[in-house]
C-alpha positions in Angstrom: -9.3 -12.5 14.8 -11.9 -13.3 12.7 -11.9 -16.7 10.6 -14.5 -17.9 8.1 -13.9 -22.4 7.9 -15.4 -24.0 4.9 -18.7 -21.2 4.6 -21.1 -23.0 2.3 -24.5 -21.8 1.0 -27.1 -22.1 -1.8 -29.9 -20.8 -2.7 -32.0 -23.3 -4.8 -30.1 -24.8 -6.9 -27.5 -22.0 -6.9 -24.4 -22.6 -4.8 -23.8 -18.9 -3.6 -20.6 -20.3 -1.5 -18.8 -23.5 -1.6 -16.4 -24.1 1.1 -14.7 -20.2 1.8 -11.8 -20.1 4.1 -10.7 -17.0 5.0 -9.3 -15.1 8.1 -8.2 -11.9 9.3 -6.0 -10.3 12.2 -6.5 -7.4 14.5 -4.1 -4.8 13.0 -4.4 -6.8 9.3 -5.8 -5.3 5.8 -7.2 -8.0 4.2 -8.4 -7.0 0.6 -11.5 -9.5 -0.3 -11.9 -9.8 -4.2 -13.8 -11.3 -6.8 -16.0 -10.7 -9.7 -19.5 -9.3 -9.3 -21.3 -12.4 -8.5 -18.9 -13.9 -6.4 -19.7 -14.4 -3.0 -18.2 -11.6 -1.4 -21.7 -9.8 -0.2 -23.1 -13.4 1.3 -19.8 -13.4 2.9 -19.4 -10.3 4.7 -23.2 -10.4 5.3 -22.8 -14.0 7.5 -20.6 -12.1 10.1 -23.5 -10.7 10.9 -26.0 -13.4 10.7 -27.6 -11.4 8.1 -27.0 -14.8 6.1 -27.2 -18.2 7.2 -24.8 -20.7 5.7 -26.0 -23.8 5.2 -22.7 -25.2 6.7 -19.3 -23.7 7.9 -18.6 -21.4 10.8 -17.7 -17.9 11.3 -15.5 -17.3 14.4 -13.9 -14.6 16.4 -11.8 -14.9 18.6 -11.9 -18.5 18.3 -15.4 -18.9 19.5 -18.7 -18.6 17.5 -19.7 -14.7 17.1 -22.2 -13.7 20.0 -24.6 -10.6 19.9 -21.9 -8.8 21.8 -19.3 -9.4 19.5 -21.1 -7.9 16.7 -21.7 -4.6 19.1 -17.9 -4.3 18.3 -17.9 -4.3 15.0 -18.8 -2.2 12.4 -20.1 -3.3 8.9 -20.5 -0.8 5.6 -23.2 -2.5 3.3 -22.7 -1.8 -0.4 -26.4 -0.6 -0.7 -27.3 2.4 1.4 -27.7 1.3 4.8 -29.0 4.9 6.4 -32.1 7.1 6.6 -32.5 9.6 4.1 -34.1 12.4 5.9 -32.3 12.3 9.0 -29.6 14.4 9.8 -25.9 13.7 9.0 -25.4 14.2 12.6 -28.0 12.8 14.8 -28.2 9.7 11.9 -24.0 8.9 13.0 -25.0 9.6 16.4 -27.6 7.3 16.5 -25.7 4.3 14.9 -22.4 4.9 18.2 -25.6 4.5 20.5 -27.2 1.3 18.7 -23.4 0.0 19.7 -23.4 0.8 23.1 -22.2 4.3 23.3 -23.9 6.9 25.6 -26.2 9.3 24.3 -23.1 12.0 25.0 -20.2 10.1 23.8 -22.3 9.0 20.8 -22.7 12.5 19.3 -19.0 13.5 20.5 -17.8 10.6 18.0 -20.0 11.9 15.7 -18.9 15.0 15.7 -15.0 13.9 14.9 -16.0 11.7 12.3 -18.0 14.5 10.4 -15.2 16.5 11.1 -12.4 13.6 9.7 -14.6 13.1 6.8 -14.9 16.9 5.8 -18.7 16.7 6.5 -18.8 19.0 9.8 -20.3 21.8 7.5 -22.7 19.7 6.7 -23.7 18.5 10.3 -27.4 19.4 10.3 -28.1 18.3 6.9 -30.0 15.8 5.6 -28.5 12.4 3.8 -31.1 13.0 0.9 -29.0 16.7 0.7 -25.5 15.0 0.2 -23.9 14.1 -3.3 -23.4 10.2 -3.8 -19.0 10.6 -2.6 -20.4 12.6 0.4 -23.0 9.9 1.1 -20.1 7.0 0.7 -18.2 9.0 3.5 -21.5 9.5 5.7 -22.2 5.6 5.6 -18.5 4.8 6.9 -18.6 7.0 9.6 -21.5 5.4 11.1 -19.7 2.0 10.8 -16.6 3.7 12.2 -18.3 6.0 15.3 -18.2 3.1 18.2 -14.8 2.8 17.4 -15.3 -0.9 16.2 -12.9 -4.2 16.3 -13.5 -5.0 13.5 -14.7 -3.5 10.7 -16.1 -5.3 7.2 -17.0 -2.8 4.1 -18.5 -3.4 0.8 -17.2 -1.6 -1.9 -16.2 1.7 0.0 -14.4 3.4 -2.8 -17.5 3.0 -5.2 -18.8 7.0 -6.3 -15.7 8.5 -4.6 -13.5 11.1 -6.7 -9.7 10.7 -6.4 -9.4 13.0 -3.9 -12.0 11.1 -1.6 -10.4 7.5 -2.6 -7.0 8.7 -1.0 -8.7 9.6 1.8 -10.9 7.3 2.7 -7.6 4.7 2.3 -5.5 6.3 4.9 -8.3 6.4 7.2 -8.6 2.6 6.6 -4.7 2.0 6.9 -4.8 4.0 9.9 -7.7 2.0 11.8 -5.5 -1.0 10.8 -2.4 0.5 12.5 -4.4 1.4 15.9 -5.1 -2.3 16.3 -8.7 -3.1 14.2 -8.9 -6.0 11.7 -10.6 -4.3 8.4 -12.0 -6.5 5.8 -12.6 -4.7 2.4 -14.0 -5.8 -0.5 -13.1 -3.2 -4.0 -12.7 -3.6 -7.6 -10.2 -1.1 -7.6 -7.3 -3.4 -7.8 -4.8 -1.2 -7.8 -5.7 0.8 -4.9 -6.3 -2.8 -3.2 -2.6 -3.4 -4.3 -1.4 -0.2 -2.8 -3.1 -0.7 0.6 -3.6 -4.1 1.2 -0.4 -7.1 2.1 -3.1 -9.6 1.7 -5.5 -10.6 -0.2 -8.4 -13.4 -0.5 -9.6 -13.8 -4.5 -12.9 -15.6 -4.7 -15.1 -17.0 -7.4 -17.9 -18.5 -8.1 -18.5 -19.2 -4.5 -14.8 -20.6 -3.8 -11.1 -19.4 -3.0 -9.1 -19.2 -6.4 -6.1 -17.8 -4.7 -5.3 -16.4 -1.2 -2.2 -14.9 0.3 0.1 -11.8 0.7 0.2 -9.7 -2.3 3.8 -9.4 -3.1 4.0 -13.2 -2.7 1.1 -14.0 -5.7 3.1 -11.2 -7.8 6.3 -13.2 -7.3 4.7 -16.9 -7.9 2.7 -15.7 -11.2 3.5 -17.8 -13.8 4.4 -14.6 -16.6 6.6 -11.3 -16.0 6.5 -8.4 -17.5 9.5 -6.6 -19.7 8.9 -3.3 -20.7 11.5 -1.9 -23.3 11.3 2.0 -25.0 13.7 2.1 -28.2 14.2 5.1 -29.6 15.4 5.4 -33.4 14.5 2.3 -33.6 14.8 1.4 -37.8 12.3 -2.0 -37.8 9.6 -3.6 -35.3 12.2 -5.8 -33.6 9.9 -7.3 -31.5 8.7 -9.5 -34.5 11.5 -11.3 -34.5 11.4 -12.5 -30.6 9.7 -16.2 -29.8 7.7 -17.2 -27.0 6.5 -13.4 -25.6 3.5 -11.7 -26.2 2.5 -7.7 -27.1 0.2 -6.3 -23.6 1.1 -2.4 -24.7 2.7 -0.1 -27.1 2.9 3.3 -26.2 5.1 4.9 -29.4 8.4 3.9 -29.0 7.8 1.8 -25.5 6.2 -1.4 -25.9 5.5 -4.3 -22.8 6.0 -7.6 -23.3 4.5 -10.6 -21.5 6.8 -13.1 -21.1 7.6 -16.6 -19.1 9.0 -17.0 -15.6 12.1 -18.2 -17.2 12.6 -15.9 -20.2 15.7 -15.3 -21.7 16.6 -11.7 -20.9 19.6 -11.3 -22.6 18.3 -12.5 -25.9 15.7 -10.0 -25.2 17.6 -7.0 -24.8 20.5 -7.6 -27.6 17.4 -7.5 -29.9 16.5 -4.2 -28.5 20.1 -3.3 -28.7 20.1 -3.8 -32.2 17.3 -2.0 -33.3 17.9 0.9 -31.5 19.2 3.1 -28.8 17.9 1.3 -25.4 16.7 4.3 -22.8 14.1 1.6 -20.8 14.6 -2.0 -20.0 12.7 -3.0 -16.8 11.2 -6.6 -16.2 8.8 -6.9 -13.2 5.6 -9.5 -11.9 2.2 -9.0 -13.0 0.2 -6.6 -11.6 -2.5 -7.7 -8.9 -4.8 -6.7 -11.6 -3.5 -9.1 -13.6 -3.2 -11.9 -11.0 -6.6 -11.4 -10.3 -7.7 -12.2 -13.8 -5.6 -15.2 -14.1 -7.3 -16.9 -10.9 -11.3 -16.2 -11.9 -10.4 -16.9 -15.3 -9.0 -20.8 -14.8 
């Protein structure tokens, strides 16, 4: 387990991280968030004493992390982290034995993650040679070849095309089920949302909110109603008190109401405008939730 008590650090006058708690399982998802600026980078980058914190500790296992603990893990830097004009295979190769792996093993690993990534065509190519999705997938390999305990990524979804984003999340969701604790930072909340049972939300150097996903859904203060009326002969929502217009797509319009709204008042109104073919009332997407905590 890995487990990040009361982090603190500044820079000048500028207090990059004020007291961040945060901790993650072997076998655990754990989507890291917050708005550029955050903290997230210092954070991830302390687990490898590529930071100092002025204060804090950063523990796995229980025990402060050693040089051989970090041989275990594998880290995926938001800025390119590999060498431009080496090739794809010797470069992932090279990383496995930097972790310990034999000069043999190391370039069989490297071989099935070129292979898992859809880069074994490209084996003997250059990074310089690979488009900026292809490059993303290169970078991850190499964190992923040693087979690591734990593995901490910076924006891993950033250039990738849909196809790429799906891909690279069951590969993650997979590590996660063979046992490895994986630590992600994303903007792409709703992918975050989709993978991800936990999340830690962090701003301006601090924890807004922190917990399992469906949970902060569940405890958000507002729900959403969405209602589509068809022949519909006024703008009935005028008439409602105490909800608020998110959407209107033609005749479907959400609604952003109070924990404690009053249904029923809600859809009579709808009733009696028009013929009701959608009623549906749900929690706020983590997109949503997020905004809510950096925003207090």
């Amino acid at each position: 387990m890995l487990e990040v008590i009361d982090l603190k650090k500044s820079y000048g006058e500028i207090a990059a991280l004020r007291g961040v708690n945060l901790r993650v399982a072997k076998g655990q998802l754990l989507g890291f968030l917050g708005p550029n600026g955050a903290g997230k980078t210092t954070t991830m980058r302390s687990v490898f004493g590529l930071v100092a914190p002025d204060a804090g500790e950063v523990l796995w296992n229980g025990r402060p992390i050693s040089d051989r603990d970090r041989l275990r893990f594998g880290y995926m830097p938001e800025e390119r982290g590999l060498y431009p004009r080496m090739r794809n295979s010797e470069q992932v190769a090279y990383f496995g034995m930097l972790h310990g792996l034999t000069q043999a093993g190391a370039h069989a690993a490297a071989k099935r993650w070129l292979g898992e990534f859809g880069l074994a065509d490209r084996s003997r190519d250059r990074l310089e040679e690979l488009s900026h999705g292809n490059q993303q997938r290169l970078q991850l390999a190499a964190a992923l070849v040693h087979s690591p305990e734990l593995l901490v990524l910076d924006e891993p979804f950033a250039g990738l095309d849909p196809v790429g984003v799906g891909a690279m999340g069951e590969i993650l969701a997979s590590q996660a089920a063979a046992g490895t604790a994986v630590i992600f930072s994303s903007h792409q909340l709703d992918l975050v949302e989709d993978l991800c049972d936990d999340v830690v939300i962090i701003n301006e150097g601090a924890v807004a909110l922190a917990g399992a996903v469906r949970r902060l859904r569940a405890d958000a203060p507002h729900r959403h109603v969405q209602v589509e009326v068809h022949n519909s002969t006024s703008d009935w929502v005028k008439q409602l008190e105490d909800v608020r217009i998110v959407g209107r797509d033609g005749d479907r319009v959400t609604l952003d109401v109070g924990h404690g709204a009053d249904l029923g008042s809600i859809l009579a109104a709808a009733q009696a405008a028009g013929d009701v073919v959608e009623f549906s009332y749900e929690p706020p997407s983590l997109n949503e939730v997020f905004l809510d905590a950096v925003s207090q």
